[in-house]
C-alpha positions in Angstrom: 109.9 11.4 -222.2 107.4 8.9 -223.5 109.9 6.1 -224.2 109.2 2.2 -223.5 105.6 2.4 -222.8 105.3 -1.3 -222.3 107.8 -0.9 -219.1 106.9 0.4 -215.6 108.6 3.0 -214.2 110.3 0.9 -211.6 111.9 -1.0 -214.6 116.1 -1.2 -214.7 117.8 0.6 -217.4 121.7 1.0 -218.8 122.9 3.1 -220.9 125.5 3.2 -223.3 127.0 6.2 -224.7 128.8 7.0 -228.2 131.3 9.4 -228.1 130.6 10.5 -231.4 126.6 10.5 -233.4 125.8 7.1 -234.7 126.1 7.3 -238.8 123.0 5.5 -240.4 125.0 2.4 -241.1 126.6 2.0 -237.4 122.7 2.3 -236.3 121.7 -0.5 -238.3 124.5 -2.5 -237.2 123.2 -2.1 -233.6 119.8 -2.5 -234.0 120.4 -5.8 -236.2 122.8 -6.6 -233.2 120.6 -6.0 -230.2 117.3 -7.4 -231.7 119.3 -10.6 -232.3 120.3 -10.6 -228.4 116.7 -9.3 -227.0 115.6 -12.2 -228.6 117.6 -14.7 -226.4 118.3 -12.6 -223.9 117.7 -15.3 -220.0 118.4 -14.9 -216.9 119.0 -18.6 -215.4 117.2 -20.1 -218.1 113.8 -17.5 -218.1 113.7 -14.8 -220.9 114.0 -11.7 -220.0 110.8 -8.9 -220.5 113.9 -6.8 -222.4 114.3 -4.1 -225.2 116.2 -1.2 -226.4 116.6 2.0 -227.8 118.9 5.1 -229.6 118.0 8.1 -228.8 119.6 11.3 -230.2 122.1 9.0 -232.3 124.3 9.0 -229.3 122.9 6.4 -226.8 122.0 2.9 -226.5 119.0 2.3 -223.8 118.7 -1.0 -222.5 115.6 -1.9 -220.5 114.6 -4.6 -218.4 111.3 -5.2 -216.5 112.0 -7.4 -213.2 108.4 -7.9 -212.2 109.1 -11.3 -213.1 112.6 -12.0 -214.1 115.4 -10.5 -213.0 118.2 -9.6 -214.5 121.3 -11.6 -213.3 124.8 -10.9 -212.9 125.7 -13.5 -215.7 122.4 -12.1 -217.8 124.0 -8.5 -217.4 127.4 -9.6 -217.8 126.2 -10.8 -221.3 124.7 -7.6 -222.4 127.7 -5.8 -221.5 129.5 -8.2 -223.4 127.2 -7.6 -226.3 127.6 -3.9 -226.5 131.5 -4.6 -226.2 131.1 -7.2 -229.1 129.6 -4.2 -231.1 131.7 -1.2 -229.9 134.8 -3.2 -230.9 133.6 -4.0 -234.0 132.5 -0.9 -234.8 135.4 0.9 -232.7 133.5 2.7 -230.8 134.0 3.0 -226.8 130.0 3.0 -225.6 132.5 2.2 -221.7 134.2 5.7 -221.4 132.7 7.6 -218.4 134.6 10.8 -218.9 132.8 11.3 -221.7 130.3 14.5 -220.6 127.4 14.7 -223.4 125.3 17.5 -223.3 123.2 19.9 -225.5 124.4 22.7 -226.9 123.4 26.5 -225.9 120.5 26.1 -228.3 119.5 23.2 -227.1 119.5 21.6 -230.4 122.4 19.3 -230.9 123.5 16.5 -228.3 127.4 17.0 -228.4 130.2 15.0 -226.2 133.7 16.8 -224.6 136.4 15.0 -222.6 136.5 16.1 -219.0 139.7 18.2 -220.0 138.1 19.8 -222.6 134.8 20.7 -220.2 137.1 22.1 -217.4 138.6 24.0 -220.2 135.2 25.6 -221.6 134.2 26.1 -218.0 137.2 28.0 -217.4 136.7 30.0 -220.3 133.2 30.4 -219.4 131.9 28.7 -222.4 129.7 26.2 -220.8 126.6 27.9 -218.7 126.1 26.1 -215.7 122.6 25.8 -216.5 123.5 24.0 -220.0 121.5 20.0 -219.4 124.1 17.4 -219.4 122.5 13.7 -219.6 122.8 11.7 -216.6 124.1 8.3 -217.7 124.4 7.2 -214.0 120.6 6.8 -213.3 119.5 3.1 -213.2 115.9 2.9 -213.7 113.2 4.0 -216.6 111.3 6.5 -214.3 114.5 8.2 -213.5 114.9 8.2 -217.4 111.6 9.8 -218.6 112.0 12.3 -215.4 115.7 13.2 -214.6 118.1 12.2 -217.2 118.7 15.2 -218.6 119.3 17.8 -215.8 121.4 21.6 -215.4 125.1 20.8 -215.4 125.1 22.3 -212.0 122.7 19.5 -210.9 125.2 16.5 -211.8 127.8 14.7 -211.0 130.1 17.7 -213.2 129.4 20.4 -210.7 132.4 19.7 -208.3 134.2 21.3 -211.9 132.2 24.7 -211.2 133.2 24.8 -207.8 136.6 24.0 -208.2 137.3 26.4 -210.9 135.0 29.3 -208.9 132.8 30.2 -211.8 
């Protein structure tokens, strides 16, 4: 994934996900939002070498190169604040992490389930255990243009093929 060519690999990322694809408007919102913030974005008084993305109207990407700054536990706190800020007003919960978004068996369309609703297409064996699931754990930008999206079997949702002995 060619994505934040200005960034090193090594660079620390967080990502936000939408439970539901962004509508044109919400997008807007968030960009207006975020380009506001990158713009002031410190940490202890030094601006941050910051930016951001959304990708496959789903997630927001937020980047950070620490070559020179880095990001502190106030300056991070004030992100996440940010993307609260904008999920409230927007009412949209970018904090739920059993949220599983994957693509579809035609690898087409990036779609989200509950984990109740994956352990229930697993059982039913309507989700392959190949089908890529995005890996909203990884922290950095290599990890991101490498390894984010990986066979379900490969993340952290293959403890539900096991337990339900597909």
């Amino acid at each position: 994934m060619s994505i934040f060519k200005n960034f090193p690999d090594h660079s620390k990322i967080w990502i936000y996900a939408s439970p539901k694809p962004l509508m044109l408007e919400e997008h807007e919102y968030i960009t207006a939002e975020l380009e506001n913030f990158m713009d002031e974005w410190a940490a202890h008084g030094a601006k941050l070498k910051a930016d951001f993305t959304i990708l496959y109207k789903r997630f927001i990407v937020v980047v950070v190169d620490e070559e020179n700054q880095s990001a502190s536990g106030c300056s991070i706190d004030s992100c996440v604040k940010k993307i609260q800020a904008i999920g409230s007003k927007l009412n949209i919960d970018f904090f739920n992490r059993l949220l599983v978004i994957y693509r579809d068996e035609n690898n087409n369309m990036v779609v989200g389930c509950t984990i109740a609703e994956l352990k229930e297409m697993i059982a039913e064996h309507d989700f392959p255990n190949s089908t890529p699931v995005f890996n909203n754990a990884i922290t950095t930008l290599g990890e991101l243009r490498t390894s984010w999206e990986i066979p379900a079997t490969k993340s952290w949702i293959a403890k539900y093929f096991k337990s339900i002995n597909v």
